[in-house]
NUNURO-744596 format. One line per 2 residues: number of its first residue (from 1); their letters; for each residue x, y, z of C-alpha. Coordinates in Angstrom, 2 decimals. Layout:
// residues N
NUM	A	X,Y,Z ~ ...
This chain:
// residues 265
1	XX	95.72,85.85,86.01 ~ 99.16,84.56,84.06
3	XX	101.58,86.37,86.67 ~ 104.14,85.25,83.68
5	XX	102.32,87.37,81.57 ~ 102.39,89.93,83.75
7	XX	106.33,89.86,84.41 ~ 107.06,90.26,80.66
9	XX	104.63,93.09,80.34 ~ 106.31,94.60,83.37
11	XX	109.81,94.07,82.21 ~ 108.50,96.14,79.14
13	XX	107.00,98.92,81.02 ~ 110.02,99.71,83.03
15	XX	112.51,99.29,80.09 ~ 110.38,102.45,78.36
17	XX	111.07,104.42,81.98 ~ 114.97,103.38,82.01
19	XX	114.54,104.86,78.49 ~ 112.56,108.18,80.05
21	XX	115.08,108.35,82.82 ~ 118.61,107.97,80.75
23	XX	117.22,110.75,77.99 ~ 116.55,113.04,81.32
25	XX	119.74,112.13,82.87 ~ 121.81,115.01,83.15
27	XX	120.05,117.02,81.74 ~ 116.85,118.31,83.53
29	XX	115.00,121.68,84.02 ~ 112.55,121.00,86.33
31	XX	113.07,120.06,89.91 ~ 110.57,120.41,92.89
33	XX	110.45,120.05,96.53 ~ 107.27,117.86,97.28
35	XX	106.25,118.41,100.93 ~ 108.06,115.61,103.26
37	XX	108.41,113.77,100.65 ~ 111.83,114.50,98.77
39	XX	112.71,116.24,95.20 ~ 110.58,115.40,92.05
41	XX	111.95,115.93,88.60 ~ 110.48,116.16,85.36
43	XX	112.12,112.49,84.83 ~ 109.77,111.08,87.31
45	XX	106.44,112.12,86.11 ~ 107.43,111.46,82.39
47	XX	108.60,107.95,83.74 ~ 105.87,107.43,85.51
49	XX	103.45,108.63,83.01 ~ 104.73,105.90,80.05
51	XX	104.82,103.07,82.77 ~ 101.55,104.01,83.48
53	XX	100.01,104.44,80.21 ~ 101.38,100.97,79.11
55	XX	100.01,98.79,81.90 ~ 96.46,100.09,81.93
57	XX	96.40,99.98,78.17 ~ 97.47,96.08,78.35
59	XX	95.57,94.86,81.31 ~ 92.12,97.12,81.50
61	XX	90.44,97.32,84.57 ~ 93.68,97.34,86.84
63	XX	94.22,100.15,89.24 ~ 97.90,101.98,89.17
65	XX	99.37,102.96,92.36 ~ 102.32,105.53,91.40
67	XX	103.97,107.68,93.76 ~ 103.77,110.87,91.91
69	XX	99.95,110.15,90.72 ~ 99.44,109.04,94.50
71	XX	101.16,112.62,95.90 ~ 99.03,114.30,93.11
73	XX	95.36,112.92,93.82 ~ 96.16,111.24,97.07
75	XX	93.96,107.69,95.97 ~ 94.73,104.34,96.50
77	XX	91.61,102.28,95.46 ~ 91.87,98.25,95.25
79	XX	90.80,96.39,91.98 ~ 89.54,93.13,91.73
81	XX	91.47,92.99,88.89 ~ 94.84,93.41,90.27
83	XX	97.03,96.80,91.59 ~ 99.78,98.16,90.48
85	XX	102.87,99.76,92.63 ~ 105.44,101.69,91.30
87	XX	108.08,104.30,91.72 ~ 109.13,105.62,88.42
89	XX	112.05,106.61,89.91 ~ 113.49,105.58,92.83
91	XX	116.46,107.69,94.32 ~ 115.29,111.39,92.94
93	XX	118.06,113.20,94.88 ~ 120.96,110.68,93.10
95	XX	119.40,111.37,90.06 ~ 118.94,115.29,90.57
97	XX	123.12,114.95,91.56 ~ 123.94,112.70,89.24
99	XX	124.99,109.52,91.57 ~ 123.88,107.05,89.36
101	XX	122.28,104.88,91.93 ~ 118.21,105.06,91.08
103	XX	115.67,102.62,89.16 ~ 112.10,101.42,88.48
105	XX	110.22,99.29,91.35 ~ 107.02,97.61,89.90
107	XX	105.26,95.38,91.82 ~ 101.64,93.92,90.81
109	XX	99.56,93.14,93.48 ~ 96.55,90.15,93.17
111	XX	93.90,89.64,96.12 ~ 95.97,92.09,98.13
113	XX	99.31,90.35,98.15 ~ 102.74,91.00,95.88
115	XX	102.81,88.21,93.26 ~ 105.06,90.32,89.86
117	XX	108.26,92.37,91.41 ~ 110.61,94.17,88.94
119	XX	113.59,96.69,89.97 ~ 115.04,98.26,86.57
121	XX	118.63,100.35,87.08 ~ 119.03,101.77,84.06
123	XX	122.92,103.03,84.33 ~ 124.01,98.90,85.22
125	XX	122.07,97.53,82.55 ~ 120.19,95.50,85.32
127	XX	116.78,94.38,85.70 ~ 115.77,91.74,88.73
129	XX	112.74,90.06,88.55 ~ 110.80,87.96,90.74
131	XX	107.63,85.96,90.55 ~ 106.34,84.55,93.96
133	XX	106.92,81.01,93.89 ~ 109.42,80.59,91.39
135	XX	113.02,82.62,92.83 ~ 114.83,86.16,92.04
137	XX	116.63,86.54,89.57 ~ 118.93,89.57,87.92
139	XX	119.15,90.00,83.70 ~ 117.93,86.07,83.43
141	XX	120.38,84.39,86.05 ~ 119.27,83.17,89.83
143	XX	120.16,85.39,93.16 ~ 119.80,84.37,96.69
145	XX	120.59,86.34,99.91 ~ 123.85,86.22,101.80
147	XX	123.88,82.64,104.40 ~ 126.34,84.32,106.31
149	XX	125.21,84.45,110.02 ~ 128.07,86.23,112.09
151	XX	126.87,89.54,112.68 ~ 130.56,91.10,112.65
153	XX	130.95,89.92,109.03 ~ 127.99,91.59,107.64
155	XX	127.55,94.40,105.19 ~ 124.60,96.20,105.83
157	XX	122.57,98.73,104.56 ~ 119.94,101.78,105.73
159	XX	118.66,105.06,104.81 ~ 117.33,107.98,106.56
161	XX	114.52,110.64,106.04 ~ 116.16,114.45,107.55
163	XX	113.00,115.97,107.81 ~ 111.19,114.93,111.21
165	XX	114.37,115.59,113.41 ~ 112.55,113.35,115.95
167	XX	112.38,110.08,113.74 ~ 115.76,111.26,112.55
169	XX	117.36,111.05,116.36 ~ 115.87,107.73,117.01
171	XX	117.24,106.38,113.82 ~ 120.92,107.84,114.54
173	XX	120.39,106.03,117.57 ~ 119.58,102.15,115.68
175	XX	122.78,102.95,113.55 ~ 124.77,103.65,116.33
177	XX	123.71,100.15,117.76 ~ 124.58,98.58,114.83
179	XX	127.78,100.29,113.38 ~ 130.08,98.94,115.52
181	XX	128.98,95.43,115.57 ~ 129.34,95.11,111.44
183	XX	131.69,95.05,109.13 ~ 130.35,98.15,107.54
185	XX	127.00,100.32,106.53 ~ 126.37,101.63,103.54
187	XX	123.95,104.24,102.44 ~ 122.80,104.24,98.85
189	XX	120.23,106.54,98.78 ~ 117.67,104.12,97.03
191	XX	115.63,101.58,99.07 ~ 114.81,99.13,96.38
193	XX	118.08,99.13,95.19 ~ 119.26,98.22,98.11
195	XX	116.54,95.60,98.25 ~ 117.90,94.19,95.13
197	XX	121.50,94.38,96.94 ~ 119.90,92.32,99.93
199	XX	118.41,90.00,97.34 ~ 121.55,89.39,95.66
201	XX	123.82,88.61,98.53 ~ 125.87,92.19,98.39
203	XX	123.87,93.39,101.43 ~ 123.46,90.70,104.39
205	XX	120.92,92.67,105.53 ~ 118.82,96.55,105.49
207	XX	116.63,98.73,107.47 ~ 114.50,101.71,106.93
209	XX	111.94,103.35,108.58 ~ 109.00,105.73,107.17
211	XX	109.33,103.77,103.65 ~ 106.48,104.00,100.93
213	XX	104.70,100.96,99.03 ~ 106.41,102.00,95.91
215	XX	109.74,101.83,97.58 ~ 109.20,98.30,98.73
217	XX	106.53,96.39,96.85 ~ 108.93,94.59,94.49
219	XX	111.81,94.56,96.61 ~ 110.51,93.04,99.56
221	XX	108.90,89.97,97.02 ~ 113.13,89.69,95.86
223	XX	114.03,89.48,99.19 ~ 111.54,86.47,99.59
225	XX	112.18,84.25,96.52 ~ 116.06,84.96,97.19
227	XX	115.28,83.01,100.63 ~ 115.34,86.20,102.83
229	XX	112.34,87.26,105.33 ~ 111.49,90.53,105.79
231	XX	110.15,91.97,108.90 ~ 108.54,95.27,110.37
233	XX	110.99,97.18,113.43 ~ 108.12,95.29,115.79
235	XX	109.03,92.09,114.53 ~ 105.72,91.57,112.71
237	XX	105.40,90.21,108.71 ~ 105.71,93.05,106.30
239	XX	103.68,93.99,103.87 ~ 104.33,96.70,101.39
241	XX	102.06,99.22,103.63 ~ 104.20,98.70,106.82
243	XX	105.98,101.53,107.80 ~ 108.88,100.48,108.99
245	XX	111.19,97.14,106.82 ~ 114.23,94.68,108.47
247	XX	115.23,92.23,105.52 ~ 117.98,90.02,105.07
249	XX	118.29,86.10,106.19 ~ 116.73,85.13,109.25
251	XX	120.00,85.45,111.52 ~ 120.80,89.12,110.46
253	XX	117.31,89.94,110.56 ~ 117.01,88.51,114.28
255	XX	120.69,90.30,115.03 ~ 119.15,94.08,114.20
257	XX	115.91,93.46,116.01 ~ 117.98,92.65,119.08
259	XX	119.73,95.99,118.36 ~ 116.67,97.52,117.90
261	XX	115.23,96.36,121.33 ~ 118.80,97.40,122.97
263	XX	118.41,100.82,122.23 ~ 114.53,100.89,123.30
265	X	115.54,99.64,126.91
């Protein structure tokens, strides 16, 4: 498989989404309430539907893993010839508001691990890309995650899902550990963007829990060629079906884990 191959294809696919999602922007008719699972728009299927169409049509025989196809048919089958993993649109509710924080995650999967990650936002004009082995980078140019290792310094990010008030309390209760010992958390409202944000250096470091493989595939492969780890809430490696994602460079990583742990005592 030429993974460089399959980054230019991907690039391609996700600039005829951004093209989906900026015609829909603002302008929408159709919005529904998927069960736990957040709004859907007409934007996101349409998105997802070109993405879609374009991949299988250039590389027959590879399975697509979409998250509105996925909520539709509930399948996820593996391919020996490769899997795809995307979120057409990422950040539904901005959208649906008009916050212009949303994009495109693509990740392609090979003998079950993340080798091709894209991340398209459409209203910057950026598009970060990373092939395993061979860095991150954002429109062409190299990114690496913040060095900085004093925990009272850091900018951090994290997101929250309302709807099991449960998982909702124990989350309040990690940001609470955390808040006071940063600089600052933000709350975008898109996990691969902030992915990208972790990649680039913006974010020192984010967590989330109850995340998707579309939300994560291709961020958490940024993350890695930017020199960042990413971890489960337990500590363990990630992969893209963990449910629960720490990333950032090894010191903030290891300083929200401890928070973590604080709170579980």
């Amino acid at each position: 498989m030429d993974f460089n191959q399959v980054l230019h294809e991907s690039i391609k696919a996700c600039r005829l989404g951004r093209k989906v999602l900026l015609d829909y922007f603002g302008e929408l008719k159709n919005v529904e309430d998927k069960f736990h699972a957040g709004l859907v728009s007409e934007g996101d299927k349409e998105s997802e539907r070109v993405i879609k169409n374009y991949l299988l049509d250039k590389f027959p025989g590879t399975f697509f893993l979409g998250e509105e196809t996925f909520f539709a048919n509930k399948e996820d089958k593996s391919s020996q010839q490769g899997k795809w993993i995307c979120d057409p649109l990422d950040g539904t509710t901005n959208y649906v508001h008009q916050f212009p924080v949303f994009c495109i995650s693509l990740a392609f999967e090979w003998q079950n691990q993340v080798q091709v990650g894209v991340i398209d936002v459409p209203i910057l004009n950026e598009t970060y890309t990373a092939v395993r082995g061979h860095g991150a980078f954002v429109n062409g140019k190299p990114i690496h995650v913040n060095k900085n290792t004093d925990f009272s310094k850091s900018l951090l990010a994290t997101g929250f899902f309302p709807d099991d008030k449960q998982e909702l309390a124990e989350q309040l209760q990690y940001f609470g550990s955390i808040v006071g010992d940063c600089r600052g958390v933000r709350r975008a409202g898109a996990a691969a963007y902030d992915l990208c944000q972790v990649a680039r250096g913006v974010f020192d470091g984010f967590w989330e829990k109850n995340l998707s493989p579309w939300d994560v595939a291709a961020g958490q492969i940024l993350v890695e060629e930017a020199g960042g780890i990413v971890r489960s809430y337990k500590n363990e490696t990630h992969t893209p079906y963990s449910r629960s994602l720490v990333a950032g460079n090894a010191s903030i990583v290891d300083g929200i884990l401890k928070r973590f742990i604080s709170v579980k005592k």
